[in-house]
C-alpha positions as CSV (number, residue, x, y, z in Angstrom):
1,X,114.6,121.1,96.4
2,X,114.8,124.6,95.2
3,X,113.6,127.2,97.5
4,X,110.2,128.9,96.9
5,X,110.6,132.4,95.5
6,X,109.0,133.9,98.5
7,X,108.9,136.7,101.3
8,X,107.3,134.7,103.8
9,X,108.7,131.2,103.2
10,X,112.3,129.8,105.1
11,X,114.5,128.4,103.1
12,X,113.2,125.0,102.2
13,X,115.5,121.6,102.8
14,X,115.8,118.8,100.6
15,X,114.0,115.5,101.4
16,X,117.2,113.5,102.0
17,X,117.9,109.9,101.3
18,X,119.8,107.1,103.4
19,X,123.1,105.5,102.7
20,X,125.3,104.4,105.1
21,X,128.9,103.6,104.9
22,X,131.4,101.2,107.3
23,X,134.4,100.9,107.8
24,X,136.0,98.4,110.4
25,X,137.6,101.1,113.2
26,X,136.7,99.6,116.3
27,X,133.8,101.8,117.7
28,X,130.2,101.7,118.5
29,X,126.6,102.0,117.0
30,X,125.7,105.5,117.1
31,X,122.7,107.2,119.2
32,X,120.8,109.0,116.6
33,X,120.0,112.1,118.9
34,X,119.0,114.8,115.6
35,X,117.8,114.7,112.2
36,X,119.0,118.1,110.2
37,X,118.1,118.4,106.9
38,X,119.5,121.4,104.2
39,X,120.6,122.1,101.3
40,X,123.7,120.4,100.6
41,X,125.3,116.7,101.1
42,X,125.8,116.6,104.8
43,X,126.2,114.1,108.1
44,X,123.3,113.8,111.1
45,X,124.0,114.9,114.2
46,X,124.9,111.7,116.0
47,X,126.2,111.3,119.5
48,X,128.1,107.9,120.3
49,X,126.4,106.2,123.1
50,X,129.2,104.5,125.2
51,X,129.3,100.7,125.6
52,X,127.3,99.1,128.7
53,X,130.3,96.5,128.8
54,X,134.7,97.1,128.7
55,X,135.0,94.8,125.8
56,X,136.9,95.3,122.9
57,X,134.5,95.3,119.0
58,X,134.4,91.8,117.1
59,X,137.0,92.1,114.5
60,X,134.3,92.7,111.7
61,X,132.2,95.5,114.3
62,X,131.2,97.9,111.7
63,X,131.0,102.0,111.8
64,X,127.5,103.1,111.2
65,X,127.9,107.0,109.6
66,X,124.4,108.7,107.9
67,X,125.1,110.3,105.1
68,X,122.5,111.7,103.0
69,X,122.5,113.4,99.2
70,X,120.2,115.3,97.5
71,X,118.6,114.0,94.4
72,X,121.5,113.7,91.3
73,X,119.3,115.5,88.7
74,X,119.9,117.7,85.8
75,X,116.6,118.6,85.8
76,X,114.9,121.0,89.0
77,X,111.6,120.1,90.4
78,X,109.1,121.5,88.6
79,X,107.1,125.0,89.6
80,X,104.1,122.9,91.0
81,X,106.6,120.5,92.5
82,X,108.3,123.0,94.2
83,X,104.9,125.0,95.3
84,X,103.2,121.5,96.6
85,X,106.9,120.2,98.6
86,X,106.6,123.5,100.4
87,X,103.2,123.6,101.1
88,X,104.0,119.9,102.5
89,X,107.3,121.6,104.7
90,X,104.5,124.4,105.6
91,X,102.7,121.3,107.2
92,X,105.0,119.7,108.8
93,X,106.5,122.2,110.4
94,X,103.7,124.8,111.3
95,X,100.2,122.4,110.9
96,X,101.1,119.3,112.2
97,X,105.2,119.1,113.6
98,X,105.5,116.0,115.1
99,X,104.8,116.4,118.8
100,X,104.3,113.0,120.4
101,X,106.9,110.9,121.1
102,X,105.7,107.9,119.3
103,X,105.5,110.0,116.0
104,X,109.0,112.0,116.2
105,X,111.6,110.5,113.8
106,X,114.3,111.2,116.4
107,X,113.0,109.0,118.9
108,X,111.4,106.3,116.1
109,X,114.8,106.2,114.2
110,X,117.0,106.5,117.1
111,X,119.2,103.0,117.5
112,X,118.8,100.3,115.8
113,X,115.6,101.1,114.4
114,X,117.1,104.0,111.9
115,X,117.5,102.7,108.3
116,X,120.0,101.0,106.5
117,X,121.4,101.5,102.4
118,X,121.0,98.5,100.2
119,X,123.9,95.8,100.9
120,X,124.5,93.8,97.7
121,X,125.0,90.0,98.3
122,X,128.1,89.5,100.7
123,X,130.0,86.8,101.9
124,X,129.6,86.0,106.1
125,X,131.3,84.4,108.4
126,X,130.1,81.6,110.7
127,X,131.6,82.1,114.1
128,X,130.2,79.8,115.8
129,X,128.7,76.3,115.0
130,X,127.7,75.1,111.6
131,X,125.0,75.6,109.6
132,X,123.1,72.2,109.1
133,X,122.6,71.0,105.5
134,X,118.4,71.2,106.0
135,X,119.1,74.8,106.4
136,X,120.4,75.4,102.6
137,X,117.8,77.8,101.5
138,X,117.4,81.7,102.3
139,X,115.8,83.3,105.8
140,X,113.9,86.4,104.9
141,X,113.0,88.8,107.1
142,X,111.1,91.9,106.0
143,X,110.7,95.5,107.6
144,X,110.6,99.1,107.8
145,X,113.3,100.9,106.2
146,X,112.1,104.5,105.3
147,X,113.8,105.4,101.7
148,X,114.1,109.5,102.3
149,X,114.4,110.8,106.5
150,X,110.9,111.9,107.3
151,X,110.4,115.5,108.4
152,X,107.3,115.3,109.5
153,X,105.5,112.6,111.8
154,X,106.4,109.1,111.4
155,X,105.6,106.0,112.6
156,X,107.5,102.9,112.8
157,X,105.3,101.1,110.6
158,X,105.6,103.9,107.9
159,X,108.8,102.8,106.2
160,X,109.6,101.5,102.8
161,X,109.7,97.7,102.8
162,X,113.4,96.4,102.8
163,X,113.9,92.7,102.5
164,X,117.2,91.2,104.7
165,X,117.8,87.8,103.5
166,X,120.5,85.2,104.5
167,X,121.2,82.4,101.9
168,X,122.6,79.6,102.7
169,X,124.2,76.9,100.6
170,X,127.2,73.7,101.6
171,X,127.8,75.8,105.2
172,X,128.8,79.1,104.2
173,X,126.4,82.3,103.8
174,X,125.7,85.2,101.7
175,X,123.8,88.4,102.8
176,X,121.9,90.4,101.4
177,X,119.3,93.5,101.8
178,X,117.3,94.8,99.2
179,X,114.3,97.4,99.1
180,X,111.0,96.1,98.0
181,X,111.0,98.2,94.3
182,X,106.9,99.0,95.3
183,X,105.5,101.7,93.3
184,X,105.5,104.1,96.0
185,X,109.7,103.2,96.2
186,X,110.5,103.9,92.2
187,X,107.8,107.1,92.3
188,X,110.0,108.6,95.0
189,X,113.0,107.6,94.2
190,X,112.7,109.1,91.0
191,X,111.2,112.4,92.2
192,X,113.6,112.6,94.8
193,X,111.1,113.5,97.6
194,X,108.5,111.6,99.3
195,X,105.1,111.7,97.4
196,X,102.6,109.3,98.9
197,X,101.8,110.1,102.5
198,X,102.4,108.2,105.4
199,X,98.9,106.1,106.3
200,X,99.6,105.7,110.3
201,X,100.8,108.7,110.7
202,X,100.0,111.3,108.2
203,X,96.5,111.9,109.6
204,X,96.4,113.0,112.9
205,X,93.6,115.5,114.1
206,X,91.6,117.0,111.3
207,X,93.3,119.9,110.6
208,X,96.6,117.8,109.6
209,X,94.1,115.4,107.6
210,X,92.6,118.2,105.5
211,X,96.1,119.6,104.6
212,X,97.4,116.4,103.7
213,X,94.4,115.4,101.7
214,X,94.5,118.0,99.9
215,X,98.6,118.3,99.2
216,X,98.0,114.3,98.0
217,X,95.3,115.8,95.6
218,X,97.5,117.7,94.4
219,X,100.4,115.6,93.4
220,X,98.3,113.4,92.1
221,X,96.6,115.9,89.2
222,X,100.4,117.2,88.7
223,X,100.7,114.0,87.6
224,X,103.5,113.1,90.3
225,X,101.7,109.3,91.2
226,X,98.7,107.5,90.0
227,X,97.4,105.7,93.1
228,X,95.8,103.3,91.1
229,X,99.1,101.1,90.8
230,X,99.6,101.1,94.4
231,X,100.4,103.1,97.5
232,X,101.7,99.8,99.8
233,X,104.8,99.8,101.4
234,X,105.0,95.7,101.5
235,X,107.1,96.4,104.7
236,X,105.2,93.7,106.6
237,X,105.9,89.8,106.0
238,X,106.6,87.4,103.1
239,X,104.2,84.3,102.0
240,X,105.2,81.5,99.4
241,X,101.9,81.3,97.5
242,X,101.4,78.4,95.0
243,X,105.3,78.5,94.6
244,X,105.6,82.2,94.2
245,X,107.1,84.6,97.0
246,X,105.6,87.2,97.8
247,X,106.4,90.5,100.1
248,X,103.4,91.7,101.6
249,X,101.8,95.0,103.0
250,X,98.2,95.0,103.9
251,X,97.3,98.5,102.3
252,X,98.4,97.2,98.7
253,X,98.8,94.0,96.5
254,X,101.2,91.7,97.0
255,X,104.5,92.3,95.1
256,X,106.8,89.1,93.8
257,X,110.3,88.5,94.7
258,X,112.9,86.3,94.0
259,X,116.9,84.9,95.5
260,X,119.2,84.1,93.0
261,X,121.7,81.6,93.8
262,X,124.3,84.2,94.5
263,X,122.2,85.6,97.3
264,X,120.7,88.4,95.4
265,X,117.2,89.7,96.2
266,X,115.0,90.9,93.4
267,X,111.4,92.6,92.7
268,X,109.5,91.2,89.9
269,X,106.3,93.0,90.3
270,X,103.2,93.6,91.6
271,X,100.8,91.0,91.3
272,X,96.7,90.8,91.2
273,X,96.6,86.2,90.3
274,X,95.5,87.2,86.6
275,X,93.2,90.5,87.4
276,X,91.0,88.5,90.4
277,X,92.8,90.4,93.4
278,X,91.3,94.0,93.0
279,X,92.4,95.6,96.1
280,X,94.5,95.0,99.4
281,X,95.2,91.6,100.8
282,X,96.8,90.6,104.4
283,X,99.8,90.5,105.1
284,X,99.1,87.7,107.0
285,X,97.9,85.2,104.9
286,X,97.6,81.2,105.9
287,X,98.7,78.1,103.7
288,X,97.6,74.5,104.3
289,X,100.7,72.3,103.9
290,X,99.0,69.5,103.3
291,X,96.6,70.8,100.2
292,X,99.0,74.1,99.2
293,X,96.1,76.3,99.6
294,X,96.3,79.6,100.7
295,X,93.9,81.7,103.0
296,X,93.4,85.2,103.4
297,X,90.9,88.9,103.8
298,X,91.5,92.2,103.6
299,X,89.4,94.1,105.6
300,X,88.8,98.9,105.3
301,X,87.0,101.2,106.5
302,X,83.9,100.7,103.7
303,X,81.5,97.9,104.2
304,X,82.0,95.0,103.4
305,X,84.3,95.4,106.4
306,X,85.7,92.1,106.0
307,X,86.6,89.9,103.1
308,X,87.3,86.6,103.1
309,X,88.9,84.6,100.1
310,X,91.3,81.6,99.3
311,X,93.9,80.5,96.3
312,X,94.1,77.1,95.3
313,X,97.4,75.4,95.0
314,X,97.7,76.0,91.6
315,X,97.5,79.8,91.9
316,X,94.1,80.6,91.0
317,X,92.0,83.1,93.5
318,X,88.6,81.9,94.8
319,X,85.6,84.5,94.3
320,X,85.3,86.9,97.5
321,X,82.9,86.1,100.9
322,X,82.2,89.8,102.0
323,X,81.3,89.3,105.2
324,X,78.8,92.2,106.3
325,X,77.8,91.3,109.7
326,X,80.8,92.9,110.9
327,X,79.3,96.0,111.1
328,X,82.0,98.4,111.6
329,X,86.1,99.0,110.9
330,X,88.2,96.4,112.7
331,X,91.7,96.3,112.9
332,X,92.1,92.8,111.3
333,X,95.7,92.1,111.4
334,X,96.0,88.5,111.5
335,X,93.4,85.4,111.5
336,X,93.7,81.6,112.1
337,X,92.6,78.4,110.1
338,X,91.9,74.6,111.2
339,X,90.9,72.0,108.6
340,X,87.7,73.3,108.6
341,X,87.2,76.8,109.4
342,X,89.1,80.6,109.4
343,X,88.8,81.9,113.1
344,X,88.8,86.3,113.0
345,X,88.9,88.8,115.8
346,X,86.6,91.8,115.8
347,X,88.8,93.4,118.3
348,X,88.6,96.9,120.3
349,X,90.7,99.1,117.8
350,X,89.2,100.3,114.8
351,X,88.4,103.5,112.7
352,X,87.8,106.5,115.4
353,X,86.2,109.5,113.5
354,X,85.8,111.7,116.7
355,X,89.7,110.9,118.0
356,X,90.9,112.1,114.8
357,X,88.7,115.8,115.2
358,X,90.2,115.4,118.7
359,X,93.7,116.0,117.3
360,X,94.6,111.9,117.9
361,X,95.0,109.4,114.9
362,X,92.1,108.0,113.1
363,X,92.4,104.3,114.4
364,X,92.5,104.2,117.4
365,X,90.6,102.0,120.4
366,X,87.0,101.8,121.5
367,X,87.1,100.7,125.2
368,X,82.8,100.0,125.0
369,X,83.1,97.9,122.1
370,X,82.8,94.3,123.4
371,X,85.5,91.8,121.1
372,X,84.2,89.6,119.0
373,X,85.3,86.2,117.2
374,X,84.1,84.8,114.6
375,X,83.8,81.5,112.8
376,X,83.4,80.7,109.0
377,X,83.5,77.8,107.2
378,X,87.1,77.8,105.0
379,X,85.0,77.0,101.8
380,X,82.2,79.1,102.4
381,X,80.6,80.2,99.2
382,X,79.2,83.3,101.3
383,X,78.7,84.2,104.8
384,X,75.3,82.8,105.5
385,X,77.3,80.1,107.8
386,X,79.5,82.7,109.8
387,X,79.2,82.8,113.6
388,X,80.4,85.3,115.8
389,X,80.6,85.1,119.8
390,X,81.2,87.9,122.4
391,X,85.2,87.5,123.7
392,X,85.1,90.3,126.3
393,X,88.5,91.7,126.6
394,X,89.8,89.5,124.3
395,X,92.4,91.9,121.4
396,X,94.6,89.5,119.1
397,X,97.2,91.6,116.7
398,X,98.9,88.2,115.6
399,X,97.5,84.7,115.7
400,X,99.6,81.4,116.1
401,X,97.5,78.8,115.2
402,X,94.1,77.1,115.4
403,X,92.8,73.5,115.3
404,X,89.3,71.4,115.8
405,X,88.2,69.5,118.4
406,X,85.4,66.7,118.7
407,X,84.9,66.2,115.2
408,X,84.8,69.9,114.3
409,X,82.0,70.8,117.1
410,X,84.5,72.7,118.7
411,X,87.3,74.6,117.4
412,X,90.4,76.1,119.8
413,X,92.4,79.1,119.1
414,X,96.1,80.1,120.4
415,X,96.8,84.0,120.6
416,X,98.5,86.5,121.7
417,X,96.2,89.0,124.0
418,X,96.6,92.3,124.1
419,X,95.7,93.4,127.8
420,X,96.4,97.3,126.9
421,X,94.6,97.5,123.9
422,X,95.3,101.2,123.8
423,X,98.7,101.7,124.0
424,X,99.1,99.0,120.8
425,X,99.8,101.6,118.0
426,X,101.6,104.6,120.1
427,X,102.9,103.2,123.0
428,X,104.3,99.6,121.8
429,X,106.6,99.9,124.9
430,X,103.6,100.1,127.2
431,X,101.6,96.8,125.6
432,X,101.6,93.2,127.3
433,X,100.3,90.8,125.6
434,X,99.5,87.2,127.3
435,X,99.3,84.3,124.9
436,X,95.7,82.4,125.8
437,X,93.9,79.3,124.3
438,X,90.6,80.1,123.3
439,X,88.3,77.4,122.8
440,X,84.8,77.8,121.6
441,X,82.1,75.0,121.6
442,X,79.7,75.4,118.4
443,X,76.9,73.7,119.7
444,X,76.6,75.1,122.9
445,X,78.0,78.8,121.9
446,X,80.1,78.9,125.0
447,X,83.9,80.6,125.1
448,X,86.4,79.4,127.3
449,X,89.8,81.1,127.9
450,X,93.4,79.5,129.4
451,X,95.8,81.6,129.8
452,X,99.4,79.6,129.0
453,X,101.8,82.2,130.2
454,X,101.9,85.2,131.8
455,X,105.2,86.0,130.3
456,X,105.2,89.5,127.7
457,X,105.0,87.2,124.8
458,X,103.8,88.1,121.0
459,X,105.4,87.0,117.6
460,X,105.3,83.0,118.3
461,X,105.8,80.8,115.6
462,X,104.9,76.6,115.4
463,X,105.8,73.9,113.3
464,X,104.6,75.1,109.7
465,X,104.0,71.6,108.8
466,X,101.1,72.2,111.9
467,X,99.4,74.9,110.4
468,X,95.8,74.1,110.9
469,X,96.1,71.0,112.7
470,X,96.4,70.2,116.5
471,X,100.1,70.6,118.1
472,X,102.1,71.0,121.1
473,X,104.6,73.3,121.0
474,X,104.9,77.1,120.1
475,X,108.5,79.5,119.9
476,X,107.3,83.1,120.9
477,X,109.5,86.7,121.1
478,X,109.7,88.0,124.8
479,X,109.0,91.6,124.7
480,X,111.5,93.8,127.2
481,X,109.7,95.8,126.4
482,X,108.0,95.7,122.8
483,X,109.0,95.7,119.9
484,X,112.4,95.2,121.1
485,X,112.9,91.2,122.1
486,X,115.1,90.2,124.7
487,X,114.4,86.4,124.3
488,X,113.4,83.7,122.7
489,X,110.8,80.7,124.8
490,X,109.5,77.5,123.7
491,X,105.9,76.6,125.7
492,X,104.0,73.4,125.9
493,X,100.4,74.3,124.7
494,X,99.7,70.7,125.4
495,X,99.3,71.5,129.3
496,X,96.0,70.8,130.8
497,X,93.3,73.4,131.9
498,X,93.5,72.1,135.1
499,X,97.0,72.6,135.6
500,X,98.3,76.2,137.0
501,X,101.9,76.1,135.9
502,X,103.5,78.2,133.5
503,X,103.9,76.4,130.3
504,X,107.3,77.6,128.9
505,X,109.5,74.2,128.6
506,X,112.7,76.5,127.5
507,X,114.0,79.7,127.4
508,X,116.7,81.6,125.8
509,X,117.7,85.1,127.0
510,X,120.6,87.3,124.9
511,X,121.8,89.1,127.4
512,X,122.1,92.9,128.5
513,X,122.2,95.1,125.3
514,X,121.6,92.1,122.6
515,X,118.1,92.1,121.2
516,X,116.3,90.0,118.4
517,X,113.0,89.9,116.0
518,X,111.0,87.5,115.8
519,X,111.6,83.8,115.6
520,X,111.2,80.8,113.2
521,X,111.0,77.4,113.0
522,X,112.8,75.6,110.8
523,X,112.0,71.6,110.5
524,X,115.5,69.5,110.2
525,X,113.6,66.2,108.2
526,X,110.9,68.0,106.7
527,X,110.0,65.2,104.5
528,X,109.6,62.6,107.4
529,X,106.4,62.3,108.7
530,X,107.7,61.0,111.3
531,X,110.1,63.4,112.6
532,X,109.2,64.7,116.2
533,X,107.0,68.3,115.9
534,X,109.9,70.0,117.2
535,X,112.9,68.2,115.4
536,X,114.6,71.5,113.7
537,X,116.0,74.6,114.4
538,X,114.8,77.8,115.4
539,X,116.5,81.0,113.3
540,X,116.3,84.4,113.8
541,X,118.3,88.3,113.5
542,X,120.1,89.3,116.6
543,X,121.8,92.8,117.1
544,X,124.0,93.5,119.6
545,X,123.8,97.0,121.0
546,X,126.9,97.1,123.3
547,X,129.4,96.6,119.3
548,X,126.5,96.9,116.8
549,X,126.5,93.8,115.7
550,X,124.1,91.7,114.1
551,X,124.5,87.8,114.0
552,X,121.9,85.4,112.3
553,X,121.5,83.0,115.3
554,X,120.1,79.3,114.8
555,X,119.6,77.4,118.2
556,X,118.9,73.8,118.5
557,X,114.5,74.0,119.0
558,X,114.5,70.7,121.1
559,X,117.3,71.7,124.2
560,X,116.0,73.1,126.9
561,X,118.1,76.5,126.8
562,X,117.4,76.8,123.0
563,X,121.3,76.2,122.5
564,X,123.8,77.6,119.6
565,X,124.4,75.2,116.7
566,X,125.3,77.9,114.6
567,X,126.0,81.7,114.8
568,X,126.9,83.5,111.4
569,X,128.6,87.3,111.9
570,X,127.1,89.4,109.2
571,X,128.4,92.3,107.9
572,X,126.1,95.0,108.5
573,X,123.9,95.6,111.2
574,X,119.9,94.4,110.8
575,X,117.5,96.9,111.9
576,X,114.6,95.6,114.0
577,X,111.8,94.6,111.6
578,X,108.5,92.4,111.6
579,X,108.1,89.3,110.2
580,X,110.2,86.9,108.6
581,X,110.1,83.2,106.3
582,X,112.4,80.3,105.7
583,X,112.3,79.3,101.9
584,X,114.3,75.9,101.5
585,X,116.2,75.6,98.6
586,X,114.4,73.1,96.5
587,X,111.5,76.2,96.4
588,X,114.0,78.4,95.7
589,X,115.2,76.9,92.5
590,X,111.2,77.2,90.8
591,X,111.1,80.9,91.8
């Protein structure tokens, strides 16, 4: 960007964008110690951190360098532009720099957390193992991959949506990772700079707010974004709706992609199922196997709080159940279904208006709010049936599944717990969550909680031919600390009450320096209906931080150590992301 014609105003740096180039000299992933940012093509700072271990690189190790180039342009920004970019420097640098640890892009992006370019589809090689023919299909995994280097405050769930897929077809695999072409992506990538501001952590005391506020009132009537086509980062999860995939962001619509047979990844387009979804949706959506319905809400800060809605199997949205006796902002992440009701969690964190005067972020935790849960029937017409009961203490982010009991006079509920509630969006590395059965009795009103483990456990997975219905096992990520995971573990959720024990039936640890995201399971005879619930495999990204490489791992999801049937080398390193899905290839082929 130009410079403002100014006696008072520094020199002003470009916004610069990611792309990253290897090569395959033995050496290390780099520690990302700066970010520097000016007015010509030019390298970041970076510091090699030595390896933990005397070991020589894999053969295909790759050399991570950050390069970044200013928008290719014959055209300069325009005067108002140029006048709002460096009102928006003035801000971050002066107004609202970013401080806090959990907001500073050096520290966010250091490791394997900075981005990654777009990889077109390449060939991988499987270096251990082999990959099972019920695995022919594509893992997806979807996460944060910021588009330009933020200068100002960022947090790690900020960044631009990039899909990493593995296809897999006969034994051998193709990778490939793609951007999510969101609205917010080709606006910015066309301007060159970022335009829409960052949601978690653009608003952060109310003097920040106000000067961001107004700067994104001001792009917008310069005509630099129209907010009305979206300002989601669908950087969150993916969901095969009715046939259709979908990435997903809960701040926007969903947006369609497809996998060509060559391992490609592609963005059709934003999608509303024919003008009936108006606004925002979870990212977290559930779908009945058995029927091919979908459930889902979006909840915001303006009443109704909470909406609750389904799609029917042949794609057509349900009219929405606001639900209005949730009486103030929840952060609704995630929810549960059983055959015959969606389970929620009014939970602790929510909108904080006084925090954000403070100086601290708008959403933040309420330690005298008491949790709530609440029941609704899945086919409510409206929410004259909806129940809610007092959970003390009890803060789910992420669900893993829900089933009835005694004819559907009782319903039970596995989750996560979040037991510091209000370290969950700045201090992820201070949060321990313990996965608990809830179960609630409907005719008496009574709550009763079992803990399972008391393991650091979040980001469990289960059969998703159990969805709904009543199962034994569940594959969960073991934080060391969050959101890095050092393990996977496989527990029993059949165990008794009564009985004290721990109920992990197998583990899986990756060793100093080697971390993961989360897990999935992948069912090896998924048209037997009599194949054992935990007959398949169970898939998911590793990254080794001693050589920087990343291997897509499936392990064998009925041994007791989780063991290797198949590890594929691929050829760039995965960031950590969030949440991934397993699309077999007979769904594939009707994208």
């Amino acid at each position: 960007m130009d410079s403002l014609s100014s006696s008072f105003l520094p020199k002003l740096p470009l916004y610069t964008k990611t792309t990253i180039s290897t090569t395959t000299s033995a050496a290390v992933l780099p520690y990302i110690s700066s970010v520097k940012t000016e007015d010509k093509t030019q390298t970041t700072t970076t510091t090699t951190r030595p390896p933990l271990k005397k070991q020589p690189p894999p053969p295909h190790a790759t050399y991570i360098t950050r390069t970044h180039h200013p928008k290719k342009s014959s055209e300069p920004p325009s005067l108002p532009a140029t006048i709002i970019n460096a009102f928006d420097y003035f801000i971050n640098t002066f107004i609202d720099p970013p401080l806090k640890p959990s907001l500073d892009p050096r520290y966010v992006l250091s490791d394997n957390f900075a981005p990654v370019d777009e990889l077109p589809p390449t060939e991988c090689h499987v270096v251990e193992g082999s990959l099972p023919p019920s695995l022919d299909g594509a893992y997806i995994r979807n996460g944060p991959n910021p588009q330009f280097l933020p200068r100002g405050p960022y947090h790690l769930f900020d960044g631009d949506g990039m899909l990493h897929s593995v296809r897999i077809s006969n034994g051998k695999a193709t990778f490939c990772s793609r951007y999510v072409k969101t609205y917010k992506y080709e606006v910015e990538k066309e301007q060159g700079f970022p335009v829409i501001p960052n949601v978690f952590s653009g608003f952060n005391g109310l003097s920040a707010s106000a000067a961001r506020g107004a700067v994104t009132a001001a792009r917008f009537l310069a005509g630099q974004f129209n907010p009305l086509n979206g300002i989601g980062l669908a950087n969150t999860s993916l969901a095969l709706i009715s046939g259709k995939l979908y990435a997903l962001g809960e701040s926007d619509l969903p947006y369609a992609v497809k996998i060509d047979p060559n391992g490609e990844i592609h963005t059709l387009g934003r999608r509303d199922f024919n003008g009936r979804l108006t606004m925002s949706m979870t990212a977290h959506p559930k779908i009945d196997g058995e029927t091919g319905e979908t459930f889902a809400f979006r909840y915001g800060p303006m009443p109704p709080f909470l909406t609750f809605f389904r799609v029917k199997s042949d794609g057509e949205k349900q009219p929405d159940v606001p639900i209005f006796s949730m009486t103030s902002p929840s952060f609704l992440h995630d929810f549960a279904i059983t055959k015959k009701y969606a389970i929620f969690n009014e939970m602790q964190i929510g909108m904080n208006p006084m925090e954000m005067v403070a100086g601290g972020s708008p959403v933040g935790a309420n330690a005298g709010k008491v949790p709530r849960i609440g029941v609704i029937p899945r086919y409510a017409k409206d929410e004259s049936e909806m129940r809610w009961f007092e959970v003390p203490g009890f803060n789910m982010v992420h669900a893993v599944s829900a089933w009835d009991e005694d004819g559907g006079d009782a319903v039970v509920m596995v989750a996560p717990n979040i037991l510091s509630v209000e370290h969950t969006l700045e201090r992820m590395d201070l949060v321990h969550a313990s996965i608990e059965k809830v179960t609630i009795d409907l005719k008496t009103g009574t709550v009763a909680r079992h803990p399972i483990s008391t393991r650091n456990l979040d980001f469990a997975v289960i059969n998703p031919a159990f969805v709904g219905k009543k199962h034994k096992y569940v594959y969960a990520a073991v934080g060391d600390p969050m959101p890095k995971i050092s393990g996977i573990v496989k527990l029993d959720v059949s165990v008794s009450e009564n009985d004290r024990r721990d109920c992990i039936v197998a583990s899986r640890m990756f060793g100093d320096g080697c971390f993961a995201g989360e897990p999935f399971f992948v069912a090896r005879q998924p048209e037997n209906p009599n194949a054992d619930e935990d007959d398949g495999y169970v898939v998911v990204y590793t990254h080794d931080e001693n050589t920087g490489e990343s291997r897509f791992l499936v392990m064998d999801a009925k041994s007791p150590n989780l063991e290797t049937v198949a590890a594929v080398r691929l050829p760039r390193r995965v960031p950590y992301g969030f949440h991934g899905l397993f699309v077999r290839e007979s769904d594939l082929n009707k994208l």
